[in-house]
PDB file with one MODEL, atoms N, CA, C and O in Angstrom:
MODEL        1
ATOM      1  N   UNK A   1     -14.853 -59.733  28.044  1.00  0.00           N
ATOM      2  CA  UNK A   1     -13.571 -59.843  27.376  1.00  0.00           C
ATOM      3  C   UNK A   1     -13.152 -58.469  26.862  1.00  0.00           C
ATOM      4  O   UNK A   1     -13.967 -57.879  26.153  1.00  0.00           O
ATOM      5  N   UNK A   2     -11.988 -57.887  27.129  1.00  0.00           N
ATOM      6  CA  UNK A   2     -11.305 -57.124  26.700  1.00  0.00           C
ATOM      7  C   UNK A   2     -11.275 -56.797  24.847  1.00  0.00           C
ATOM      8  O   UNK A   2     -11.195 -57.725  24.043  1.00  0.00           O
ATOM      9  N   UNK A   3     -11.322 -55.951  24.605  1.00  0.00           N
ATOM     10  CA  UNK A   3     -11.121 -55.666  23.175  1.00  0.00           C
ATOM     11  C   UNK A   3      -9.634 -55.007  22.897  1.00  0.00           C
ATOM     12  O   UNK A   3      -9.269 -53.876  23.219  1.00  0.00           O
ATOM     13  N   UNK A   4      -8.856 -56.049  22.193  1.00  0.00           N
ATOM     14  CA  UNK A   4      -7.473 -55.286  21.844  1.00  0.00           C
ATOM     15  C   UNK A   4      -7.610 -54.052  21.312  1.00  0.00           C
ATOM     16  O   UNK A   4      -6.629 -53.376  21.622  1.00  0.00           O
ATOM     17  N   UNK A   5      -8.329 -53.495  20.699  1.00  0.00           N
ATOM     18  CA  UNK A   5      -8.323 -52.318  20.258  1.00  0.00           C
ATOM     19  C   UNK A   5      -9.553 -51.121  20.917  1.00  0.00           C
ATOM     20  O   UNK A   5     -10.257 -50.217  20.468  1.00  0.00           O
ATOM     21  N   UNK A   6      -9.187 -51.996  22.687  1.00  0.00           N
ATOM     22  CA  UNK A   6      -9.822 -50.894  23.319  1.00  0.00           C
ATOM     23  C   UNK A   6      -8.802 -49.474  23.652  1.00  0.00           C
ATOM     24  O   UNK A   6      -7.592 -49.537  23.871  1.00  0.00           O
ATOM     25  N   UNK A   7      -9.585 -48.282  23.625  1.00  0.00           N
ATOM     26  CA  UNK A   7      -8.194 -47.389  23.590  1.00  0.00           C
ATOM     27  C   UNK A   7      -8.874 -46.303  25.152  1.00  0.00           C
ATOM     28  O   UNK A   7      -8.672 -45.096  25.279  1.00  0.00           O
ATOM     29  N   UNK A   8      -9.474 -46.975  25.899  1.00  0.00           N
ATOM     30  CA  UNK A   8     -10.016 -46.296  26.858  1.00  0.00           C
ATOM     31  C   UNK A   8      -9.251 -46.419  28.121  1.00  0.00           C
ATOM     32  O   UNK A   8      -9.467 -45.664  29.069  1.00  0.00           O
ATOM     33  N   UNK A   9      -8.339 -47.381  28.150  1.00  0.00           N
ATOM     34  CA  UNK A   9      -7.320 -47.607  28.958  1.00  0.00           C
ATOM     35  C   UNK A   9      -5.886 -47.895  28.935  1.00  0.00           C
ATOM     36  O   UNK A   9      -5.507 -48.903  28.340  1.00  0.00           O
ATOM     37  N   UNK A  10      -4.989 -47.073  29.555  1.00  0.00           N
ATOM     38  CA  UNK A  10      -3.691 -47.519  29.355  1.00  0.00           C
ATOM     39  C   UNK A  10      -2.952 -48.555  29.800  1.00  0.00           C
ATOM     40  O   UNK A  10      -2.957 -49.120  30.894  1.00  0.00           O
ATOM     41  N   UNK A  11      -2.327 -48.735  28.843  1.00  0.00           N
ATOM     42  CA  UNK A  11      -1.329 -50.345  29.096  1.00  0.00           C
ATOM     43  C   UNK A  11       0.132 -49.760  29.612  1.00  0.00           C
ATOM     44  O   UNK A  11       0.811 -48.845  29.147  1.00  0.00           O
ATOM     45  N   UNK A  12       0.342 -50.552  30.647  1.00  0.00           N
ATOM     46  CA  UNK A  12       1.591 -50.388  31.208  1.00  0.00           C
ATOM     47  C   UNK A  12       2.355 -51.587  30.867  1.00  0.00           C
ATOM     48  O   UNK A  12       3.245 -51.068  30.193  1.00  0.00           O
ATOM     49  N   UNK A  13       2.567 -52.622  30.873  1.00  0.00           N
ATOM     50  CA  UNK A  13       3.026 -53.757  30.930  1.00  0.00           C
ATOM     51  C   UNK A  13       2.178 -55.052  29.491  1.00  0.00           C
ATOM     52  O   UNK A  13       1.101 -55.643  29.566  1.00  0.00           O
ATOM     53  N   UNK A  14       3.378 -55.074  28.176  1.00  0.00           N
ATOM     54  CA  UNK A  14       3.227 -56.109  27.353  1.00  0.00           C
ATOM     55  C   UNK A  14       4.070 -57.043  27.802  1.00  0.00           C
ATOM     56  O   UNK A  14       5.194 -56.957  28.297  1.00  0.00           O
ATOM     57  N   UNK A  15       3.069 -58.336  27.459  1.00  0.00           N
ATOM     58  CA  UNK A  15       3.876 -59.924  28.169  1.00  0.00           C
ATOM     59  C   UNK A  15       3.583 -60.363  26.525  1.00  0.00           C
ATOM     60  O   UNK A  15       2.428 -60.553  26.143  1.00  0.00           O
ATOM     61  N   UNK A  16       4.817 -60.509  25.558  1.00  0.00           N
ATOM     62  CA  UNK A  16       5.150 -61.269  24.570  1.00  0.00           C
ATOM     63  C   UNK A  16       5.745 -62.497  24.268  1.00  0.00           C
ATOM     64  O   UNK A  16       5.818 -62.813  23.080  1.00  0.00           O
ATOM     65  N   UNK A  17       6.302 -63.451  25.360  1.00  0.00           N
ATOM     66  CA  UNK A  17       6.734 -64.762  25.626  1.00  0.00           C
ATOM     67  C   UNK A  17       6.893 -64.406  26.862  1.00  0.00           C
ATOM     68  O   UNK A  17       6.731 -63.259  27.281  1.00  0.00           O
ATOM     69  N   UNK A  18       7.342 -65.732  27.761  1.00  0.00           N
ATOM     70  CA  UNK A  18       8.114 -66.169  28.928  1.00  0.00           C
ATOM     71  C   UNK A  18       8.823 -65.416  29.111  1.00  0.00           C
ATOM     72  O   UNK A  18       8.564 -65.060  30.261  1.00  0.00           O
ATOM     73  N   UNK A  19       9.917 -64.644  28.642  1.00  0.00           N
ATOM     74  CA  UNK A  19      10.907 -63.835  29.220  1.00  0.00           C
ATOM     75  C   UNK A  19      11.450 -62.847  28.368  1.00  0.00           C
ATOM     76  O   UNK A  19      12.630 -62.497  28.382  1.00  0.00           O
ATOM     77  N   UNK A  20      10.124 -62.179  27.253  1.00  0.00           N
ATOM     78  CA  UNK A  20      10.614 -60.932  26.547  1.00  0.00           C
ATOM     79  C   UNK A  20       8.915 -60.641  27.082  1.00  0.00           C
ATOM     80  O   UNK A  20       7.997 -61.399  26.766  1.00  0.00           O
ATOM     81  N   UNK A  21       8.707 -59.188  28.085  1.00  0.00           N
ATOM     82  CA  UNK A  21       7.773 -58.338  27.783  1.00  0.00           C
ATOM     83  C   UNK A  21       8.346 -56.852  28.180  1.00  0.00           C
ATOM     84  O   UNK A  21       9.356 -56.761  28.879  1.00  0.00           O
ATOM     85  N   UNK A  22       7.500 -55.434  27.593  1.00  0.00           N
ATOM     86  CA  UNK A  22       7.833 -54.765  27.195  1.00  0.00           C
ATOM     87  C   UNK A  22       6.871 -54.044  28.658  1.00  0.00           C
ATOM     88  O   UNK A  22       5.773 -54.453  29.034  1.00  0.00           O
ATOM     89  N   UNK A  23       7.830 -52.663  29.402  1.00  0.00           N
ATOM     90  CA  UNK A  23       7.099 -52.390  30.681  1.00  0.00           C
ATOM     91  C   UNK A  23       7.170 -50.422  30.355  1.00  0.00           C
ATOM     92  O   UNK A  23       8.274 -49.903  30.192  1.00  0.00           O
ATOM     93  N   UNK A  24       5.984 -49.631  30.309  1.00  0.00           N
ATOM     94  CA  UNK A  24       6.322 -48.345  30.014  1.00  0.00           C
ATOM     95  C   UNK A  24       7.272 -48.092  31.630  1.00  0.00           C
ATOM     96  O   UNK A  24       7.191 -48.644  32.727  1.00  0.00           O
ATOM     97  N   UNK A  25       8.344 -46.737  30.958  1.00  0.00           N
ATOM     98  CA  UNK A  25       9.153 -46.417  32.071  1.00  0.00           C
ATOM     99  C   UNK A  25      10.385 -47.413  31.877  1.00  0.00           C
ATOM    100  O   UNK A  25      11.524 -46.948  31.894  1.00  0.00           O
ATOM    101  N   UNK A  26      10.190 -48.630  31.714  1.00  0.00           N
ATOM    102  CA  UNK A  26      11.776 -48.996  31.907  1.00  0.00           C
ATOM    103  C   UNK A  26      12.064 -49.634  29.798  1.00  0.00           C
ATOM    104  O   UNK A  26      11.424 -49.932  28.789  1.00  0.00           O
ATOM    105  N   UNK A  27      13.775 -49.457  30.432  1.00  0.00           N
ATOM    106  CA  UNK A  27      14.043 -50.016  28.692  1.00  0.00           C
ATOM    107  C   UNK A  27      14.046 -48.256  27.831  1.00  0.00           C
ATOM    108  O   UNK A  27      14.964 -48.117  27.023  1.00  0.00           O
ATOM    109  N   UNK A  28      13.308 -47.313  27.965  1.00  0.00           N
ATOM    110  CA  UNK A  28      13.413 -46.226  27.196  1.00  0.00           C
ATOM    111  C   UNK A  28      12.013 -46.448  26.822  1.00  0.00           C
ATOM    112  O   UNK A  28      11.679 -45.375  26.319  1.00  0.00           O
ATOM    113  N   UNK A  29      10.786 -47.417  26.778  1.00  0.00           N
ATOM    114  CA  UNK A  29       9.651 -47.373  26.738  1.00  0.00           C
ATOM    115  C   UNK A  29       8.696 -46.250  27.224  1.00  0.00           C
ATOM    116  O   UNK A  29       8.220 -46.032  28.338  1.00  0.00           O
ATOM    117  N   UNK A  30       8.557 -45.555  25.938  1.00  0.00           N
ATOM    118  CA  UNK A  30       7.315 -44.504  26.750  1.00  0.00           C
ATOM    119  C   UNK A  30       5.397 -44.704  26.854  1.00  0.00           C
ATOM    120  O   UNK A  30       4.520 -44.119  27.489  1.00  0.00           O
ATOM    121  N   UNK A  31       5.413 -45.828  25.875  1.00  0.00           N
ATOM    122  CA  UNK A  31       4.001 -45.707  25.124  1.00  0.00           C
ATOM    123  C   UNK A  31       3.837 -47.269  24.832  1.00  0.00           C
ATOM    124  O   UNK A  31       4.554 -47.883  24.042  1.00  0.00           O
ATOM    125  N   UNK A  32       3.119 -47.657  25.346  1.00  0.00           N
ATOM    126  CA  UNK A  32       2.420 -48.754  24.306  1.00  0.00           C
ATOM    127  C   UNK A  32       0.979 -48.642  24.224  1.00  0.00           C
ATOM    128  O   UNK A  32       0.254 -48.333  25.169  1.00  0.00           O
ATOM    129  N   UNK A  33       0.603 -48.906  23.055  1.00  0.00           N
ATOM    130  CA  UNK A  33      -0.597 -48.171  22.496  1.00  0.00           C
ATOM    131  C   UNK A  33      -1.423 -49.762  21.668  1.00  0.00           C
ATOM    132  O   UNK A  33      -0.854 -50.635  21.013  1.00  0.00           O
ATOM    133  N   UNK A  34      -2.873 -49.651  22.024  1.00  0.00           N
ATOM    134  CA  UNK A  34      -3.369 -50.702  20.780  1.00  0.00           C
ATOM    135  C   UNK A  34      -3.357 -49.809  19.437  1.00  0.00           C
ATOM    136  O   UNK A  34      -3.152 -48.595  19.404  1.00  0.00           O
ATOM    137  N   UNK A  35      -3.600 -50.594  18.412  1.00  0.00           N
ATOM    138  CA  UNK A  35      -3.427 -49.810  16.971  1.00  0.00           C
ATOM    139  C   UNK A  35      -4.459 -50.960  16.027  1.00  0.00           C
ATOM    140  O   UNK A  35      -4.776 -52.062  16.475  1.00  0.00           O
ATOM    141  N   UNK A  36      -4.810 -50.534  14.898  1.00  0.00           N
ATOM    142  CA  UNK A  36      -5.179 -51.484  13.777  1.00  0.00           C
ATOM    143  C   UNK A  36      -4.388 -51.552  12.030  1.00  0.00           C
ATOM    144  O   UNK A  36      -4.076 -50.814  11.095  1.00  0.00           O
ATOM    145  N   UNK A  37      -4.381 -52.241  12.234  1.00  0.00           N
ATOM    146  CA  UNK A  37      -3.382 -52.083  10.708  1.00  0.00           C
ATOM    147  C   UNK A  37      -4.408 -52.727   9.385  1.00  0.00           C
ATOM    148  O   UNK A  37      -5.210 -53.637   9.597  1.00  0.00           O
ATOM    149  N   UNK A  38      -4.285 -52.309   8.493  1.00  0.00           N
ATOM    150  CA  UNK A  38      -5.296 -52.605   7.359  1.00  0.00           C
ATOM    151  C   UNK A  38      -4.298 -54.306   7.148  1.00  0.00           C
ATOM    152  O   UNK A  38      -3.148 -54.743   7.106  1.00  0.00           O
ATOM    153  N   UNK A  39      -5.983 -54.809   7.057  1.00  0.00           N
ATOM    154  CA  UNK A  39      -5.374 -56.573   6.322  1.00  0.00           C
ATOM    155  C   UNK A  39      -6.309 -56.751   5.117  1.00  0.00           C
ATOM    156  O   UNK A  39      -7.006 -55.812   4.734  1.00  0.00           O
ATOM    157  N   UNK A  40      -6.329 -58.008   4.491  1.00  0.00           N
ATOM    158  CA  UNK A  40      -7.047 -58.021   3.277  1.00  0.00           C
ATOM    159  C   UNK A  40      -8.050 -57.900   3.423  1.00  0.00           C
ATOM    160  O   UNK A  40      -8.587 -57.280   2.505  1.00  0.00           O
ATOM    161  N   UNK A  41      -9.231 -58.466   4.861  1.00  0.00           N
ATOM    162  CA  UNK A  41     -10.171 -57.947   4.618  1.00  0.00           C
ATOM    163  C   UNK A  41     -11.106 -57.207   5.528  1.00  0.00           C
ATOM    164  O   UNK A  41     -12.299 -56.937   5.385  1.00  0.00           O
ATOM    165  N   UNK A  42     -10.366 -56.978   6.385  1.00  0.00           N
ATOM    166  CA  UNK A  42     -10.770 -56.184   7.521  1.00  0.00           C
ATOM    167  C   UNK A  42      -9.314 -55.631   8.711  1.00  0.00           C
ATOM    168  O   UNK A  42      -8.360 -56.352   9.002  1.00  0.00           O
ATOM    169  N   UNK A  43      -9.563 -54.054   9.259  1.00  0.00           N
ATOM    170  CA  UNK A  43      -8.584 -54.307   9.989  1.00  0.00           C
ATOM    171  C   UNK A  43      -7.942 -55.166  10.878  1.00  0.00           C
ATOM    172  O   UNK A  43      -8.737 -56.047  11.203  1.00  0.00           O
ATOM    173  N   UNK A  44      -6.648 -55.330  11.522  1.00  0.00           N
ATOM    174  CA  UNK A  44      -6.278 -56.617  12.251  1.00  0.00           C
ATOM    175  C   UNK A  44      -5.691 -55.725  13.642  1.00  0.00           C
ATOM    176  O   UNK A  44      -5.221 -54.600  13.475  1.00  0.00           O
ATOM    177  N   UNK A  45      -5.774 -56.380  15.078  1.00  0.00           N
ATOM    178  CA  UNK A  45      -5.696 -55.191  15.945  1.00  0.00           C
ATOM    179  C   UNK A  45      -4.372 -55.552  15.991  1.00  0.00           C
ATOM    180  O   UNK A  45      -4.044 -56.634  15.503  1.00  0.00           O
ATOM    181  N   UNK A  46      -3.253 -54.564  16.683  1.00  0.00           N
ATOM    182  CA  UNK A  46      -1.786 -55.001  17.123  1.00  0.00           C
ATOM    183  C   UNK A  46      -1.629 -53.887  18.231  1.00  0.00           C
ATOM    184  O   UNK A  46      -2.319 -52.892  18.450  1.00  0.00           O
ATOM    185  N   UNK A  47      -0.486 -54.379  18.870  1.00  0.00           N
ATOM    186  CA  UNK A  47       0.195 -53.674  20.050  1.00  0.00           C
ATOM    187  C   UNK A  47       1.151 -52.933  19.822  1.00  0.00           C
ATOM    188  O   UNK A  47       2.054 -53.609  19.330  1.00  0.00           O
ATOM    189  N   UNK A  48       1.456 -51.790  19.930  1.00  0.00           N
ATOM    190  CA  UNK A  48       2.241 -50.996  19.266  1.00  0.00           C
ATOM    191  C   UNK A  48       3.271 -50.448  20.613  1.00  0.00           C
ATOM    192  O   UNK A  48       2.806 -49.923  21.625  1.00  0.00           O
ATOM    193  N   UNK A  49       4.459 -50.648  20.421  1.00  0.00           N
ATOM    194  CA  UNK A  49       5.608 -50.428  21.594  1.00  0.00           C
ATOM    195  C   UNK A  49       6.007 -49.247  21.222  1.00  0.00           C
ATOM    196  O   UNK A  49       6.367 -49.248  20.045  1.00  0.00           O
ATOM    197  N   UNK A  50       6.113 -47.979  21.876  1.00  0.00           N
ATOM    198  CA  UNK A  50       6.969 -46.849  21.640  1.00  0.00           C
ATOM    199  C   UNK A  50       8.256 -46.033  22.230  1.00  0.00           C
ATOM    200  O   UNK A  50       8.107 -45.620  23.380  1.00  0.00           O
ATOM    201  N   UNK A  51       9.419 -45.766  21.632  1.00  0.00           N
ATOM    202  CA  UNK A  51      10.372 -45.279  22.526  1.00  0.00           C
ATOM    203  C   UNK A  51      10.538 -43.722  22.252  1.00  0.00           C
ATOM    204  O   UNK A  51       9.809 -43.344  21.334  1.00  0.00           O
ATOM    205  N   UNK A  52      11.285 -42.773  22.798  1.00  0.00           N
ATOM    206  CA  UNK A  52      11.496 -41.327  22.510  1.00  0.00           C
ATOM    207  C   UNK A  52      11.794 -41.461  20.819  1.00  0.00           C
ATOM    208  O   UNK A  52      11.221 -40.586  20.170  1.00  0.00           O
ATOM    209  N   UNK A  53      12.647 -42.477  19.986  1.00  0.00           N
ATOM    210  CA  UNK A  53      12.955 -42.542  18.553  1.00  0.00           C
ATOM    211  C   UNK A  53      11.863 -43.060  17.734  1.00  0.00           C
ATOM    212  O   UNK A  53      12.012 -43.101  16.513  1.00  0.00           O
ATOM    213  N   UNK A  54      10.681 -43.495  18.332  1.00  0.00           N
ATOM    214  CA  UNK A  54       9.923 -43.748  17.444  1.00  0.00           C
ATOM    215  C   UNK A  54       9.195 -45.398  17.694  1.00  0.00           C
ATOM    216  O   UNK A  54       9.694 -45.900  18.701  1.00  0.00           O
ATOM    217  N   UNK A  55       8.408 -46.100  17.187  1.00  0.00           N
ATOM    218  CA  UNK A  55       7.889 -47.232  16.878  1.00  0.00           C
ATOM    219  C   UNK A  55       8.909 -48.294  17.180  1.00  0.00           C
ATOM    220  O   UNK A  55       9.530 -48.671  16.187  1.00  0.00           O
ATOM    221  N   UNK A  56       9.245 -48.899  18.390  1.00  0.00           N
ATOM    222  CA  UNK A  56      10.373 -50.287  18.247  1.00  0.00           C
ATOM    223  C   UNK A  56       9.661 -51.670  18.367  1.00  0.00           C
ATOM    224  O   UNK A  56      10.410 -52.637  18.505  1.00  0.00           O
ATOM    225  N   UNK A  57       8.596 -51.849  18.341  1.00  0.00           N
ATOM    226  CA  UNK A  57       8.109 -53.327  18.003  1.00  0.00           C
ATOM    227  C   UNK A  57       6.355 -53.060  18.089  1.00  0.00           C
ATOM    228  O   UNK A  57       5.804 -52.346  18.927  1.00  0.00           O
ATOM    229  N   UNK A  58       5.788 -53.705  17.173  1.00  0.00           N
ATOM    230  CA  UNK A  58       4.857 -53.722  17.146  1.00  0.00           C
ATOM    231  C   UNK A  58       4.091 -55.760  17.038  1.00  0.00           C
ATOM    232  O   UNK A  58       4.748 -56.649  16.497  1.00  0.00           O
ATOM    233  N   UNK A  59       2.795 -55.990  17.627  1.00  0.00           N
ATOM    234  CA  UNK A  59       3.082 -57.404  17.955  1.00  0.00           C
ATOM    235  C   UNK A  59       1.139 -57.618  17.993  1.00  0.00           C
ATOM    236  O   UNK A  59       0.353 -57.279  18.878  1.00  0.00           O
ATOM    237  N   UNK A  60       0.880 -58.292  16.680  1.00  0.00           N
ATOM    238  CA  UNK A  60      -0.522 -58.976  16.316  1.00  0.00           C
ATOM    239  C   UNK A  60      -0.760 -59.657  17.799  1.00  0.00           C
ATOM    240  O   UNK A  60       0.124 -60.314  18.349  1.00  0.00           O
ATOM    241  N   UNK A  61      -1.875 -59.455  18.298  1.00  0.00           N
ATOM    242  CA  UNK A  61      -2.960 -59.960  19.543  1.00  0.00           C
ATOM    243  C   UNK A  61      -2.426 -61.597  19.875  1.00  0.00           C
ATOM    244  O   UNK A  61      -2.244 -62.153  20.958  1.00  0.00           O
ATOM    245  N   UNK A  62      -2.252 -62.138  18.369  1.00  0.00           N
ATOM    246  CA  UNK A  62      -2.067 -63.839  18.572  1.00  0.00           C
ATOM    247  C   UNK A  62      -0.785 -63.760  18.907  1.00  0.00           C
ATOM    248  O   UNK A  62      -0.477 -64.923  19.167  1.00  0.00           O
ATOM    249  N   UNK A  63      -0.046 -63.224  19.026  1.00  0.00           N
ATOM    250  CA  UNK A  63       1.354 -63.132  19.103  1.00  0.00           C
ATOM    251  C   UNK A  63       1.371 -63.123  20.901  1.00  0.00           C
ATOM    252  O   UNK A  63       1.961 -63.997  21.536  1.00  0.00           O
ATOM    253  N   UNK A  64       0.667 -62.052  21.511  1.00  0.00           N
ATOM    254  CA  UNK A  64       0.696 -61.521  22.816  1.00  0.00           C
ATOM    255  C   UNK A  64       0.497 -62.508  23.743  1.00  0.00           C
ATOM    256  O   UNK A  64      -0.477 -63.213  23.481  1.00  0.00           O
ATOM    257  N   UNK A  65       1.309 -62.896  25.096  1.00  0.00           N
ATOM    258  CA  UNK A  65       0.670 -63.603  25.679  1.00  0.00           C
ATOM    259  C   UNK A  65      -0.338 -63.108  26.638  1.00  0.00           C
ATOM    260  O   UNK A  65      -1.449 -63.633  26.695  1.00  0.00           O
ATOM    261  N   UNK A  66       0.068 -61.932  27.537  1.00  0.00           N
ATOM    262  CA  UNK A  66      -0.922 -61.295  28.069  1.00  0.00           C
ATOM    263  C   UNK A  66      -0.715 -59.227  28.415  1.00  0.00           C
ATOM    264  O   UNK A  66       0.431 -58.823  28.613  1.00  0.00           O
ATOM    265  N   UNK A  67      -1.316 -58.702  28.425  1.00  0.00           N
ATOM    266  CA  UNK A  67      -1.392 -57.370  28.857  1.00  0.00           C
ATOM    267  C   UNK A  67      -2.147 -56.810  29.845  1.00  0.00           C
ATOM    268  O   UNK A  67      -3.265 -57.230  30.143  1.00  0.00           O
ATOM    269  N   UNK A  68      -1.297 -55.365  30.669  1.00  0.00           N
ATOM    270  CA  UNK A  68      -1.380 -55.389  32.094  1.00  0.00           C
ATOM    271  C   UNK A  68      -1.500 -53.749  31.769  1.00  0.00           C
ATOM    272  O   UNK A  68      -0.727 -53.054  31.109  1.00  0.00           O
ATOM    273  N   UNK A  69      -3.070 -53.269  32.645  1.00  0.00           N
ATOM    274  CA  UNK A  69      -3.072 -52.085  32.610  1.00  0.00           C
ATOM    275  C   UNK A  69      -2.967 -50.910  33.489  1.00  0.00           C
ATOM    276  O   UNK A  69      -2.224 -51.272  34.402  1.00  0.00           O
ATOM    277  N   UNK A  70      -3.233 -50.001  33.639  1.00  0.00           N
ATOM    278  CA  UNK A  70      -2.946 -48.724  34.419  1.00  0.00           C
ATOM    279  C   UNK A  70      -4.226 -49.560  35.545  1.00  0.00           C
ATOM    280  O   UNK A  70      -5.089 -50.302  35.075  1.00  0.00           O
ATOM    281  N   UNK A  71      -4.135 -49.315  36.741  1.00  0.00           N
ATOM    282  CA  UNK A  71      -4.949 -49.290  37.825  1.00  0.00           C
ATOM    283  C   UNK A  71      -5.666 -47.868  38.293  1.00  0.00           C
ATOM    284  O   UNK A  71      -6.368 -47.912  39.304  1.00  0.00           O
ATOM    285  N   UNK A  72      -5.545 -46.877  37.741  1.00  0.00           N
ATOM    286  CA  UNK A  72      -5.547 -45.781  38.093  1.00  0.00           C
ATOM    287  C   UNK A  72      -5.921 -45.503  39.671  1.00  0.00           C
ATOM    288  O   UNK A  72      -6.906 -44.880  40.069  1.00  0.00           O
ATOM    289  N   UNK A  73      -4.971 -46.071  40.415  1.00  0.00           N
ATOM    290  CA  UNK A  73      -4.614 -45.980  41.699  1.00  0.00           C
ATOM    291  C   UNK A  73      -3.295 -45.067  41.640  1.00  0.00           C
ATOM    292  O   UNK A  73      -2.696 -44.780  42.677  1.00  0.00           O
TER     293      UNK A  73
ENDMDL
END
């Protein structure tokens, strides 16, 4: 099993419902990145979406339906 807050591979493609996911390259998407954010009692992992302006959605693991990574092909 994958660890959301593996950072050894890049994500190209977030699937957040049926018909909103987030694809680097299109939309102004440059980056999506795993991240951890402090919770009450341990960090919590999240998906972090990035555009040239900065941070535009960020989205807790339970939230995600699935994520699609670099093939390095």
């Amino acid at each position: 099993m994958t660890k959301y807050t593996d950072t050894e591979r890049t994500i190209r493609k977030l699937r957040v419902t049926a018909t909103e996911s987030h694809v680097v390259g299109s939309g102004g998407i440059v980056r999506i990145e795993a991240v951890s954010r402090p919770g009450l009692h341990c960090d919590i992992p999240y998906l972090a979406v990035w555009s040239d302006a900065g941070l535009i959605a960020d989205y807790c693991r339970h939230h995600v339906l699935g994520v699609v990574y670099e093939t390095g092909a």
